[in-house]
Each structure stands twice: as structure tokens, then as C-alpha cells.
C-alpha positions as CSV (number, residue, x, y, z in Angstrom):
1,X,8.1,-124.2,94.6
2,X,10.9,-122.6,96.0
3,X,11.1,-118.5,94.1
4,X,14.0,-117.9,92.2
5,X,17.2,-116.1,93.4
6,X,19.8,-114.2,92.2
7,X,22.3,-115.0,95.3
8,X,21.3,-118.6,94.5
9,X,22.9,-118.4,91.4
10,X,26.3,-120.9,91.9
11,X,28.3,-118.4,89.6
12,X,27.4,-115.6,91.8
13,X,28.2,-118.0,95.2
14,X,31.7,-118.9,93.7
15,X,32.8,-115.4,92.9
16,X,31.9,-114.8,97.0
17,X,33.6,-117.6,98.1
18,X,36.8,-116.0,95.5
19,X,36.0,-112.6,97.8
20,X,36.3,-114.9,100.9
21,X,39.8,-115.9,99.5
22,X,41.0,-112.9,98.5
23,X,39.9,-111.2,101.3
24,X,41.7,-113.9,103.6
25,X,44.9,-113.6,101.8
26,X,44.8,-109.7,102.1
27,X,44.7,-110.2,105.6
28,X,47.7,-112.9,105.9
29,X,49.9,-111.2,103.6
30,X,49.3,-107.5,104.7
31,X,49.4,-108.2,108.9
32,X,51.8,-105.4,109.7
33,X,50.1,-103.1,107.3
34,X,46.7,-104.2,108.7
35,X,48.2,-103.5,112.1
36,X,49.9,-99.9,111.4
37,X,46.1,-98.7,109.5
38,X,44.6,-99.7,113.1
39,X,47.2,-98.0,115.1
40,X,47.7,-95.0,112.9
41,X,43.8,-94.5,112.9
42,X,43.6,-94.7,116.9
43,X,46.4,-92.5,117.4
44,X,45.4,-89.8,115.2
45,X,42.4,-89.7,116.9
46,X,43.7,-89.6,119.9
47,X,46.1,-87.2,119.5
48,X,44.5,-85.3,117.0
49,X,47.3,-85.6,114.3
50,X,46.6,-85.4,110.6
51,X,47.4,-87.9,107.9
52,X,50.0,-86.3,106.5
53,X,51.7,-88.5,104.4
54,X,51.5,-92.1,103.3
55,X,52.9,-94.3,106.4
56,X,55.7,-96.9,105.5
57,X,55.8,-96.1,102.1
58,X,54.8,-97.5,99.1
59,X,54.2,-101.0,100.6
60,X,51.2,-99.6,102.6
61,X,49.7,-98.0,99.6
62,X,49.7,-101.0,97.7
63,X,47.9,-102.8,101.1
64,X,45.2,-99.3,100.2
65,X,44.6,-99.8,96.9
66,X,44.1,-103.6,97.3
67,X,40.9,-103.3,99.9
68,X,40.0,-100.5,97.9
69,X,39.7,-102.8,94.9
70,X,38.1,-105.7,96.9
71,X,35.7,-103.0,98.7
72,X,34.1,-101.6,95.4
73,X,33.9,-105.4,94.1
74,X,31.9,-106.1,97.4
75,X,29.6,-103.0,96.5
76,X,29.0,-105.0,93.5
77,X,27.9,-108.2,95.3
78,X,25.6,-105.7,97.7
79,X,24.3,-104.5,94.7
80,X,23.2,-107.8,93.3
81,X,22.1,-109.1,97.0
82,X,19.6,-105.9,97.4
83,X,18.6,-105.8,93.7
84,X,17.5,-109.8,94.5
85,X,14.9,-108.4,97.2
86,X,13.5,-105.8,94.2
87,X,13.1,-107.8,90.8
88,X,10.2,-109.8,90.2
89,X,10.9,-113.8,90.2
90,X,9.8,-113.5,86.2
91,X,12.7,-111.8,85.5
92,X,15.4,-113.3,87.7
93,X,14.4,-116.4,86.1
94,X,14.7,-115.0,82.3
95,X,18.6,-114.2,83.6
96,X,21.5,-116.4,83.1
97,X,23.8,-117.1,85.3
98,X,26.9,-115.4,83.5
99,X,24.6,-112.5,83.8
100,X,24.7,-112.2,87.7
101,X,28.4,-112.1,87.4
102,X,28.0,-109.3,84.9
103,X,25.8,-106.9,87.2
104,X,28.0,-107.2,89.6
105,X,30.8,-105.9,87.6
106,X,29.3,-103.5,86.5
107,X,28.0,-102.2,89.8
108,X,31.8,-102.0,90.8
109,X,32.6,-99.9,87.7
110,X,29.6,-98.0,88.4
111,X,31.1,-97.7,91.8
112,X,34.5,-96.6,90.4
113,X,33.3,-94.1,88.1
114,X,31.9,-92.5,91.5
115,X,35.3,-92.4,93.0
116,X,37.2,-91.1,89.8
117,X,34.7,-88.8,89.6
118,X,35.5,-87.3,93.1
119,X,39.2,-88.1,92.8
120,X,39.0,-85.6,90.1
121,X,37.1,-83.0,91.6
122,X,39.0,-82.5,94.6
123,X,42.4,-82.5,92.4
124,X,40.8,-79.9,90.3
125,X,40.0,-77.7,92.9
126,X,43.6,-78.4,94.3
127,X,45.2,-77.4,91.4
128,X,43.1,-74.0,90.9
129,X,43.6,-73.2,94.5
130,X,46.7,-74.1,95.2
131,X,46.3,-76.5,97.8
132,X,47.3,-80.0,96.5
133,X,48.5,-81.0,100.1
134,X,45.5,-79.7,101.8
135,X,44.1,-82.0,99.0
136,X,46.9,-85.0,99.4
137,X,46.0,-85.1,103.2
138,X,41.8,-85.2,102.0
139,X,42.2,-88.1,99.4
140,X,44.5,-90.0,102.1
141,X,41.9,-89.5,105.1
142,X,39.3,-91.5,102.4
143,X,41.3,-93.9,101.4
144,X,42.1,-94.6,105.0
145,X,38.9,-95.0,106.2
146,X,37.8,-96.8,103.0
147,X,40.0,-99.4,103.8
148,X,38.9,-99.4,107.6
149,X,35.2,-100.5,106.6
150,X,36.4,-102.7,104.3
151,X,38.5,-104.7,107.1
152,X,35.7,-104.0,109.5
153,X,32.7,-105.4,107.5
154,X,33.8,-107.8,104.9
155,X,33.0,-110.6,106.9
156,X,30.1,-109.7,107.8
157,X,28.8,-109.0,104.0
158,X,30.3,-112.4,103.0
159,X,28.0,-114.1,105.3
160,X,25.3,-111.9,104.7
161,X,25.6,-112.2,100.8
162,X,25.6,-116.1,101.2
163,X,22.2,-115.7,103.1
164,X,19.3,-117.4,101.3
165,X,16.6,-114.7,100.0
166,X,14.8,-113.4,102.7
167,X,17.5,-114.0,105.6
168,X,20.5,-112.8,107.1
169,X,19.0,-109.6,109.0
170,X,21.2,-109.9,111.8
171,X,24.2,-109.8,109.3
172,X,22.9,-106.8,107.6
173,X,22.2,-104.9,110.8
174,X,26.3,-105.5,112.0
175,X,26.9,-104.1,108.9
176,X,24.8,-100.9,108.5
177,X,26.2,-100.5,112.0
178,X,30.0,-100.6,111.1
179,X,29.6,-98.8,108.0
180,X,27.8,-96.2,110.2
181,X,30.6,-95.8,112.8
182,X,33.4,-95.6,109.8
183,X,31.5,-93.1,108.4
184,X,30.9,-90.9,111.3
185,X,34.7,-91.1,111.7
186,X,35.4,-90.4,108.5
187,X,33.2,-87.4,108.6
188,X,34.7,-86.3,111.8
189,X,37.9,-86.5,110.6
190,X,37.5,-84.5,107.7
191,X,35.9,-81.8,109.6
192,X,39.3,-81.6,112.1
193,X,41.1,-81.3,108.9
194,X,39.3,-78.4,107.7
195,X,38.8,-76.9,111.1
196,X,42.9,-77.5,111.5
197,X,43.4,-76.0,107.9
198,X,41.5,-72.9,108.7
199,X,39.0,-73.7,106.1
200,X,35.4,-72.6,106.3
201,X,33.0,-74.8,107.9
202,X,31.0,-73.4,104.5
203,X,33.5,-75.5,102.4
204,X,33.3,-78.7,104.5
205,X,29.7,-78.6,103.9
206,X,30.0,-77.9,99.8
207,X,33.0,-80.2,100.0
208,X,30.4,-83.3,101.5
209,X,27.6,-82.0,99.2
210,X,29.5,-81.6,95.9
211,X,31.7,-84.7,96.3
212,X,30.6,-86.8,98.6
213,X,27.2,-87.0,98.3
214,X,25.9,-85.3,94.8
215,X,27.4,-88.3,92.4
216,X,26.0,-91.3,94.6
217,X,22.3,-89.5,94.7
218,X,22.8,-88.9,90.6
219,X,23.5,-92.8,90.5
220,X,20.9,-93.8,92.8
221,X,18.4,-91.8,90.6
222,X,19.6,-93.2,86.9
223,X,19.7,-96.2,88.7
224,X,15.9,-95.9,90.0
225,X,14.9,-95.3,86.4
């Protein structure tokens, strides 16, 4: 008898296959946008420019805040895909199939709590210290890269969350491996913005500590329980 699966589940393959869609469409609508992210990213880091302001206007921020919102709904389907590998058969098959659906929402919102939560702190400390464009240039670097990984590995997940239990390896290892490179980017980028800033290499640290990584191990530990 074949065990039970939560990636199985036909609601939980059809709301992938809507990912696939929507994904798809982001890319055919949003070519040029797709296309200026890629360039703007290589020449900054070529040149070692900063993101200083949001390039062609309010168009590209909309192209932003569109991956963003696909990206936290594919945490969601990760979320459901590694929880399948961790909950015993007796209760995935006590589960209905709305339910699937329903963890991965609220994985996502979980997800976006996270980045209001940091959203918030780093505005805070911009308004008390009087840096909001040290801070502007900060949450544009994130959402840039965000949206970078997103591009970069959606594909991959797709596939990888449409692998039967137990499967899919190679996917997984692509992605760890382009999450890994965006982040090291990201990371490397924020540290030239402090370093250009004349910020302490103290409050890089604190900044990666307090924001970055604090609420994500406080979810990962409520989540444990």
C-alpha cells in the first residue's frame, strides 16, 4: 500500500500548477523588467554602484512586489513539501484536502509576518536615526535580491514540489544551491553598503542578527513546538 502524501493531494498539485501559471505570466508580461533586475544587479556589482533608487519607476516596483508575493506563496508550498517528509502517515491521512491548501497559506502569512516584522524594524531605526535613505537603499537591496531567487529558483521548486514523496533530490540540491549564491550576494551587498555608508561593521553584524536572522529562528522554534 502506497503511504500517504501531502504533495499528493490534487488540491495541493493544482494550486502548483496555478504557481506554474502565474509564474509564467510574470515572466511574459514583465520581460523588460526581468531584463533591467538582471542588468541592474550585474552592473552594480561590477561597478560597485548602490541601489539608490527604484529603476524605471513605479512599473518595476510593481514587477517587485509581484515575485515577492509569488516567492512567499512558494515558501508556503516548501513548507508543506518538507512538513510531508516529517508527519507520520496517521496523520496526513486524518487531513483533508482543503486542509493542505490551508497550511500552505498560512505558512505564507507566517512568512509575511517575518518580513513586516523586519520592514518595520529597519524603518524604526530609520526614523530614530535619521537615516531613512541609508534605510530606502537597505529595503531596496532585499527586495532586489528577493526577487532574484525567486526568478532564479522557481522552476526548480515547481518541479521539485511536484516530486512524489521521497524524490526529487537533484531538484532540491539546484535549489539550496541558487538560494545559496543569492544569499551570499545579498549578504555581500549589504556589507558594501554599510562599508560605503561608513557604518560599523558592528552594526552590519546586529543589523543580520536582529533582522535577518532573530525572527526566522523565533519561527522555526514556535514552529518546532
Amino acid at each position: 500500500m502506497q503511504a500517504p502524501s501531502l504533495t499528493g493531494n490534487p488540491v495541493f498539485q493544482s494550486f502548483v500548477l496555478l504557481l506554474a501559471v502565474t509564474y509564467a505570466m510574470l515572466l511574459y508580461r514583465n520581460l523588460g523588467d526581468m531584463r533591467l533586475l538582471l542588468t541592474r544587479v550585474s552592473r552594480d556589482r561590477a561597478t560597485g554602484e548602490r541601489l539608490t533608487e527604484d529603476p524605471g519607476g513605479s512599473g518595476f516596483s510593481r514587477f517587485l512586489n509581484i515575485a515577492t508575493t509569488i516567492g512567499m506563496l512558494f515558501v508556503g508550498v516548501m513548507t508543506v513539501k518538507y512538513g510531508d517528509s516529517l508527519m507520520p502517515d496517521y496523520l496526513i491521512e486524518t487531513l483533508p484536502q482543503g486542509a493542505v491548501l490551508a497550511l500552505c497559506l498560512l505558512s505564507t502569512l507566517a512568512f509575511a509576518g517575518v518580513a513586516v516584522f523586519q520592514l518595520a524594524a529597519v524603518r524604526l531605526t530609520g526614523a530614530v536615526t535619521l537615516t531613512q535613505p541609508f534605510v530606502s537603499q537597505l529595503v531596496l537591496l532585499k527586495r532586489t535580491y528577493f526577487t532574484l531567487g525567486v526568478i532564479v529558483t522557481s522552476p526548480f521548486l515547481l518541479l521539485f514540489a511536484l516530486c512524489p514523496r521521497g524524490t526529487g533530490s537533484a531538484w532540491f540540491c539546484i535549489i539550496v544551491i541558487g538560494l545559496l549564491a543569492t544569499v551570499i550576494l545579498y549578504l555581500k551587498e549589504v556589507l558594501n553598503l554599510f562599508i560605503s555608508k561608513k557604518v560599523s561593521i558592528l552594526h552590519w553584524f546586529l543589523y543580520l542578527c536582529i533582522v535577518e536572522i532573530f525572527p526566522f529562528s523565533l519561527l522555526w522554534l514556535l514552529a518546532a513546538r
